[in-house]
C-alpha positions as CSV (number, residue, x, y, z in Angstrom):
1,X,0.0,0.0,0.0
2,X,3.0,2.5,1.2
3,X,4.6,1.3,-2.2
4,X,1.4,2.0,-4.4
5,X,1.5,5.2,-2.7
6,X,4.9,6.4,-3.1
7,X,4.4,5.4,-6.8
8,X,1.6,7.6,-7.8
9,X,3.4,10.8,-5.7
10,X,6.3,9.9,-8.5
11,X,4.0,10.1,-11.3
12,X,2.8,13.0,-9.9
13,X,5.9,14.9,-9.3
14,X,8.1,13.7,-11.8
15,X,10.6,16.3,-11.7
16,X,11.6,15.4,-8.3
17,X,15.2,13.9,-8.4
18,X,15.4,10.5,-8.5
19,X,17.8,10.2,-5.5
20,X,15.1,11.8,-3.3
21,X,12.4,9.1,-4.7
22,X,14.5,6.7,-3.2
23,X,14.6,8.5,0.1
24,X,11.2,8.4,0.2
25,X,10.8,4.3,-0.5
26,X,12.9,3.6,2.2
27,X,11.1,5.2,4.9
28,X,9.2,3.9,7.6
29,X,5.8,2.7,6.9
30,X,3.2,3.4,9.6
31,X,-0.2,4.3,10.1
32,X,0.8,7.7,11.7
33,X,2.5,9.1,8.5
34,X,-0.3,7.2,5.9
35,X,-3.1,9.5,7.9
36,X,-4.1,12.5,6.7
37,X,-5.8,13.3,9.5
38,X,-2.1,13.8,10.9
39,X,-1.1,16.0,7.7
40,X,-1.8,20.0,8.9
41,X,-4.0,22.1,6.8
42,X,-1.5,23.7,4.0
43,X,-3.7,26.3,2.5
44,X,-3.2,24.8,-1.1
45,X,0.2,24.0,-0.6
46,X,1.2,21.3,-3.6
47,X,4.7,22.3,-3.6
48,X,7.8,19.7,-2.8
49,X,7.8,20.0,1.0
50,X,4.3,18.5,1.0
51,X,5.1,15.1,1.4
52,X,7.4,15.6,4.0
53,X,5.1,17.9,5.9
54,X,3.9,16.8,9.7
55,X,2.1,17.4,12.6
56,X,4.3,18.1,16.0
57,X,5.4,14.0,16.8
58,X,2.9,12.5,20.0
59,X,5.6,11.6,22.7
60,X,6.9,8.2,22.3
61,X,6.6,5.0,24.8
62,X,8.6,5.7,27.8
63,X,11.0,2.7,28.4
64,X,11.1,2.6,32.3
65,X,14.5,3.4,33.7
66,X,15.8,4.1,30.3
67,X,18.7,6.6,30.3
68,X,20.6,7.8,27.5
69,X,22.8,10.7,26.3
70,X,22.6,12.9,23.3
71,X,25.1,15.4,21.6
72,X,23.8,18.6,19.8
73,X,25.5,20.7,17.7
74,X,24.3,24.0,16.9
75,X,25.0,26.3,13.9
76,X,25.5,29.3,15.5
77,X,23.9,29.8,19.5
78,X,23.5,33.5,19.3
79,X,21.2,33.3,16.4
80,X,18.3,33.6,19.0
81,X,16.0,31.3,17.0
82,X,19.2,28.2,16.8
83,X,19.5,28.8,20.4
84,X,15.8,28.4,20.9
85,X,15.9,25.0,18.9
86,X,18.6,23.9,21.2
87,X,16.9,24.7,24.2
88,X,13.8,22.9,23.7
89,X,15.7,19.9,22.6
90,X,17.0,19.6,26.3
91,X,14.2,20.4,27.9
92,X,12.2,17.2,25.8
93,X,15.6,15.4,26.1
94,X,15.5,15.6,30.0
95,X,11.9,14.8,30.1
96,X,12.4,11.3,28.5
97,X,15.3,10.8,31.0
98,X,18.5,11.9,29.2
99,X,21.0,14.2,29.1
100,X,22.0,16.3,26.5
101,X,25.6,17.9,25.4
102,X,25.4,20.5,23.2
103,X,28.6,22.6,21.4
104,X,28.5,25.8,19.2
105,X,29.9,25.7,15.9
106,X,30.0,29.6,15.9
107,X,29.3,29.3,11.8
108,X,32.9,27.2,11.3
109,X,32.4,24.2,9.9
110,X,35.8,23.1,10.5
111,X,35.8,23.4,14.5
112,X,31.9,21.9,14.0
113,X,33.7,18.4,12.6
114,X,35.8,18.6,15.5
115,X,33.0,19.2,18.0
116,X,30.8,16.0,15.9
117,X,34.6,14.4,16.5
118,X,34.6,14.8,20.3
119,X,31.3,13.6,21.1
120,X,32.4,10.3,19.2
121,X,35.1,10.2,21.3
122,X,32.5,10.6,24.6
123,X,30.5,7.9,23.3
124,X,27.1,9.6,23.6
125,X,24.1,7.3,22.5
126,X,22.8,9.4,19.2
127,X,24.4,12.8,17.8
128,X,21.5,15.7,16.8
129,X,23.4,18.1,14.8
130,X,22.5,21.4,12.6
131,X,25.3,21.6,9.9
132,X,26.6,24.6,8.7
133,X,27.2,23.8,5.4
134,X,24.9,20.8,4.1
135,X,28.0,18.7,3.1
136,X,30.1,19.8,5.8
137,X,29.0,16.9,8.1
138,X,28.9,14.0,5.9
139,X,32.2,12.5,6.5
140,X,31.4,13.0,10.3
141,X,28.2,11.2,10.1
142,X,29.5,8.3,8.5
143,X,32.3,8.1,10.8
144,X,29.6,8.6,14.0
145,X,28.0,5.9,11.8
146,X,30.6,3.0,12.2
147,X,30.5,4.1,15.9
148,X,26.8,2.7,15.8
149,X,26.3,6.0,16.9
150,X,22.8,7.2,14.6
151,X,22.9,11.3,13.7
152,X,19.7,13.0,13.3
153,X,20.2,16.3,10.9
154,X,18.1,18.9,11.5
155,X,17.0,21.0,8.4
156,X,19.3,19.7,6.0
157,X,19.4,19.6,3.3
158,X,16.9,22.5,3.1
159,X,15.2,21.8,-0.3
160,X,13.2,18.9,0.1
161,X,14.6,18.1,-4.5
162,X,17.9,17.6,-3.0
163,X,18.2,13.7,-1.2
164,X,19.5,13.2,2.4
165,X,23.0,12.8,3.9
166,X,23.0,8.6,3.4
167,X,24.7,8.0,6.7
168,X,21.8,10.1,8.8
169,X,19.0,7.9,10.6
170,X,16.1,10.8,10.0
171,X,15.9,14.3,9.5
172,X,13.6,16.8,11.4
173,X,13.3,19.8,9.6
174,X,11.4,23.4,8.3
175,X,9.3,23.3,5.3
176,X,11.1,26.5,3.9
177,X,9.6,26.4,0.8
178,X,5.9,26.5,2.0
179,X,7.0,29.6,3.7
180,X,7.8,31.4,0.7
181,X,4.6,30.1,-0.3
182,X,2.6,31.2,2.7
183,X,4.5,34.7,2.7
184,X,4.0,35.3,-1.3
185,X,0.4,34.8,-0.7
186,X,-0.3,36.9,1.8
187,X,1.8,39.9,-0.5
188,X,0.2,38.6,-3.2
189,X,-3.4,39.7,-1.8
190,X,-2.3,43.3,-1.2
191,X,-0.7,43.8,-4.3
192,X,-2.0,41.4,-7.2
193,X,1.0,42.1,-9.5
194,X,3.7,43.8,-6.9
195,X,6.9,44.5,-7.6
196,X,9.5,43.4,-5.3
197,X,12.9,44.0,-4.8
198,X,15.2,41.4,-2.9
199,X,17.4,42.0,0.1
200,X,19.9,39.5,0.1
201,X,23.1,38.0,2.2
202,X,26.4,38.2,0.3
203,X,28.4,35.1,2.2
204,X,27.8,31.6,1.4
205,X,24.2,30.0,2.8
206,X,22.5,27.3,1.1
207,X,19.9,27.6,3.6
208,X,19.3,31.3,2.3
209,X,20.0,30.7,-1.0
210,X,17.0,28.3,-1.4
211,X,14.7,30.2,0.7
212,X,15.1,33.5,-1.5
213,X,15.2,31.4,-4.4
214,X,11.8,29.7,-3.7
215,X,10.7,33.3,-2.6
216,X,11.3,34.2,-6.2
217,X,9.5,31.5,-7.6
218,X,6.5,31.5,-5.4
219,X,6.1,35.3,-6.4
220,X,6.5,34.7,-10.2
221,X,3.5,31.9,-10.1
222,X,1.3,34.6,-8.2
223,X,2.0,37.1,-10.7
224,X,4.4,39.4,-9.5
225,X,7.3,40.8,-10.5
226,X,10.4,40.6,-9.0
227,X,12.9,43.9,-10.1
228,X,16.3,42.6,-8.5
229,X,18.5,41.6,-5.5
230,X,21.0,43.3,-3.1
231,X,23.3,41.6,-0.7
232,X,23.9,42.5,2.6
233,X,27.7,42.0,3.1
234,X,27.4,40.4,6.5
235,X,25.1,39.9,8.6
236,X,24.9,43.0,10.8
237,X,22.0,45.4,11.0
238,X,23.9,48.0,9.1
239,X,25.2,45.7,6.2
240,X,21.5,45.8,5.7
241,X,20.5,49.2,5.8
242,X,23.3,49.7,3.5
243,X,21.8,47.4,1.1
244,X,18.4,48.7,1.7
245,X,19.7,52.4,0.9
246,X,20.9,50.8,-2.2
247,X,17.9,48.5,-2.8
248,X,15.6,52.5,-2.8
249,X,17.8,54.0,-5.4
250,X,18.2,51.4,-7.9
251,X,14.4,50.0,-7.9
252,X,12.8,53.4,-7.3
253,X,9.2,51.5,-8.0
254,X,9.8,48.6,-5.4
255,X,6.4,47.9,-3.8
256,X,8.0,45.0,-1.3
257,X,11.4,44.2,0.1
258,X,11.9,40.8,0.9
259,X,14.2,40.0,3.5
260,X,16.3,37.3,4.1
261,X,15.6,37.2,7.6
262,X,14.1,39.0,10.9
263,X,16.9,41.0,11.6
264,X,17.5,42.2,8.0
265,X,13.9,42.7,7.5
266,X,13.8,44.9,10.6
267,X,16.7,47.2,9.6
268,X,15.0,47.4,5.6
269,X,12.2,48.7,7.8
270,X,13.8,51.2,9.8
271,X,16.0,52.4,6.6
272,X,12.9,52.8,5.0
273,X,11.2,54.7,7.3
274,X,14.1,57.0,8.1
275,X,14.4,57.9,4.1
276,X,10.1,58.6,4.5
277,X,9.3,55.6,2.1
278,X,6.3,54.6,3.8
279,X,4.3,53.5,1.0
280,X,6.7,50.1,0.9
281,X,6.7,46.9,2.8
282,X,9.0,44.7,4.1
283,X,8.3,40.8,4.6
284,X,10.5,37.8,5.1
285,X,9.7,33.9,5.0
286,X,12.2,33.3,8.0
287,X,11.8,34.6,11.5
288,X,10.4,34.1,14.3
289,X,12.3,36.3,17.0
290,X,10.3,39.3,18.8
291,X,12.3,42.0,16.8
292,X,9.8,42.4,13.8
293,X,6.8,42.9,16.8
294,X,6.8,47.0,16.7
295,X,7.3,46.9,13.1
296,X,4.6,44.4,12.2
297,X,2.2,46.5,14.5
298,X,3.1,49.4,12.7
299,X,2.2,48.1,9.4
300,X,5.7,48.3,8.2
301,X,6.4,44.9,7.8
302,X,3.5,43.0,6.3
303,X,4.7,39.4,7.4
304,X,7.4,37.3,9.1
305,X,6.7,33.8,8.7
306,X,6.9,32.8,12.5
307,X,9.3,29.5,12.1
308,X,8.2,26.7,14.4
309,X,11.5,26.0,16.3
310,X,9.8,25.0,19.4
311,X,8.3,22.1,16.9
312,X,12.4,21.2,15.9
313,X,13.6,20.9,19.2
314,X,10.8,18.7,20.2
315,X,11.1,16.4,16.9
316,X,14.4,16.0,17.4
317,X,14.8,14.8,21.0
318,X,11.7,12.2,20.0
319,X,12.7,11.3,16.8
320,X,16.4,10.3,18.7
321,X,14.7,8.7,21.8
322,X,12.7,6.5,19.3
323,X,15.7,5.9,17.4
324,X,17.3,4.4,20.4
325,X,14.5,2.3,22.3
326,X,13.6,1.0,19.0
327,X,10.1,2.7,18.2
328,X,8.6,3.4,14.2
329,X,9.4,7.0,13.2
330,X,6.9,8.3,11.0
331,X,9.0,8.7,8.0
332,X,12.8,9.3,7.7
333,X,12.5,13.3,6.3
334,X,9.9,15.5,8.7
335,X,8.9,18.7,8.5
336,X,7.4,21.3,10.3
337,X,5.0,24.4,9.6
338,X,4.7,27.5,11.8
339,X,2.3,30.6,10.8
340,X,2.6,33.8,9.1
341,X,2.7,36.6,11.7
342,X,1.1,39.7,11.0
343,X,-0.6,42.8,11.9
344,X,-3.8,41.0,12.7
345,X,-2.6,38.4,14.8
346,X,0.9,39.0,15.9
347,X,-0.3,39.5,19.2
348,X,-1.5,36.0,19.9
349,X,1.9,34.7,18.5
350,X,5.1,33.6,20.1
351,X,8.4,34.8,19.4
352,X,11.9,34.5,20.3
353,X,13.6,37.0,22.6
């Protein structure tokens, strides 16, 4: 049935890559990922994340007595938001009876290997990591595999067309590109054929790359325009206002400014206001921390796509205390949805401080 199933997705999407098909035939068959009444509402979402999209996980069977010890490695902690994802993964951790080690990669990939390196050495049970680069891990993970120690990934890869590091047990993830969906759609409604202009992040991200790129896309099929991009040179508030400034006097007719995430979108805001250009809108697909609030109140940003991290953290310390007590996982790839924040209900939202 599973089979059958998978099969008629193909035929469905057959674009998808071949390597992710695959992916998708291997994973675990149970009546929780078959139901739809588990599948959250998309809002016409058809897009490549849907198949992978979830519910938050029920907590699994609690083996009596059962201890166990997990490593977590972290992009960057003081992304607020990372830090957050990390946080709630201990706090599930501890509440199934484990213990959790976490280390910061501080955005180098090189001391990351060596942090994935040490907690082989410490023989922890199951390793949760959040690779900086998407590749940067894989040689890790298959050594941590021939430790018979399993690695869950979260959000990576982060385009649900490219297939999984081979050597990870599951991934736990955002669905970035219904995001981009969600936020297009909502800008899509206040200006049927808007013109946006896109603030960018110069240094390497994949994770940002596809997100914008999907932004792009989404915006195209709903009929708008996009005029151009500018990168931020780093990630600080003023690279972005930089940009911004730019972004105002080379696309002069830019309705929207899409931001690559809260903190740029909340500096393209103030830049904008400070020049008087009140008649555009920010938005970005990926946020979630409470520095958008004032500015989504104000009207000045239209929408930050609140990302569900408190959903991540939980998955992950579930997904790995299945893992090791031997319980179905839904599926190997899972991810999560959060909401659109905006000026109508950003008041009954969460955010990060």
């Amino acid at each position: 049935m599973e089979g059958q199933r998978i099969q008629g997705w193909a035929k469905l999407c057959a674009g998808l890559m071949i390597s992710v098909l695959i992916g998708v035939a291997a994973m675990s068959s149970t009546a929780y990922a078959a139901s739809p009444a588990n599948k959250p509402n998309l809002d016409g979402y058809t897009g490549p994340d849907a198949q992978y999209i979830v519910n938050p996980l029920p907590d699994p069977v609690i083996k009596p007595g059962y201890k166990f010890k997990v490593g977590y490695l972290n992009v960057f902690a003081g992304i607020s938001v990372l830090f957050e994802i990390q946080k709630e993964c201990e706090r599930k951790v501890k509440a199934l009876g484990g213990e959790l080690i976490g280390y910061d990669g501080k955005l180098d990939i090189q001391q990351q290997v060596s942090q994935m390196e040490q907690l082989i050495a410490q023989k922890v049970d199951i390793i949760i990591a959040y690779p900086i680069t998407e590749a940067g891990l894989t040689q890790a993970s298959l050594a941590a595999k021939k430790a018979g120690i399993p690695v869950v990934l979260i959000s990576t890869p982060s385009s649900s067309e490219q297939p999984m590091d081979p050597n990870a047990t599951a991934m736990v993830g955002m669905a970035f590109d219904q995001y981009d969906y969600a936020t297009m759609k909502i800008v899509a409604k206040k200006y049927p054929h808007g013109k946006i202009a896109v603030l960018g992040f110069g240094p390497p991200s994949e994770n940002l790359v596809h997100i914008l790129a999907r932004s792009k896309y989404w915006a195209n099929q709903m009929g708008m325009s996009i005029l151009g991009q500018v990168d931020a040179l780093d990630a600080s508030p003023n690279a972005a206002t930089v940009a911004t400034q730019a972004i105002m006097g080379k696309y002069p007719d830019a309705q929207v400014i899409l931001g690559y995430n809260d903190y740029a979108t909340n500096a393209a805001a103030m830049a904008l206001r400070a020049s008087g250009k009140t008649g555009v809108v920010v938005v970005t697909p990926n946020g979630g921390s409470e520095i958008n609030v004032p500015a989504l109140k104000s009207g000045a940003v239209l929408t930050a796509y609140r990302n569900p991290w408190e959903k991540l953290g939980d998955a992950a310390a579930i997904v790995a205390y299945d893992i090791l007590t031997k319980q179905n996982i839904p599926q190997k790839r899972m991810l999560f949805i959060g909401e659109p924040a905006t000026k109508e209900n950003v008041n009954s939202l969460k955010f990060v401080h």
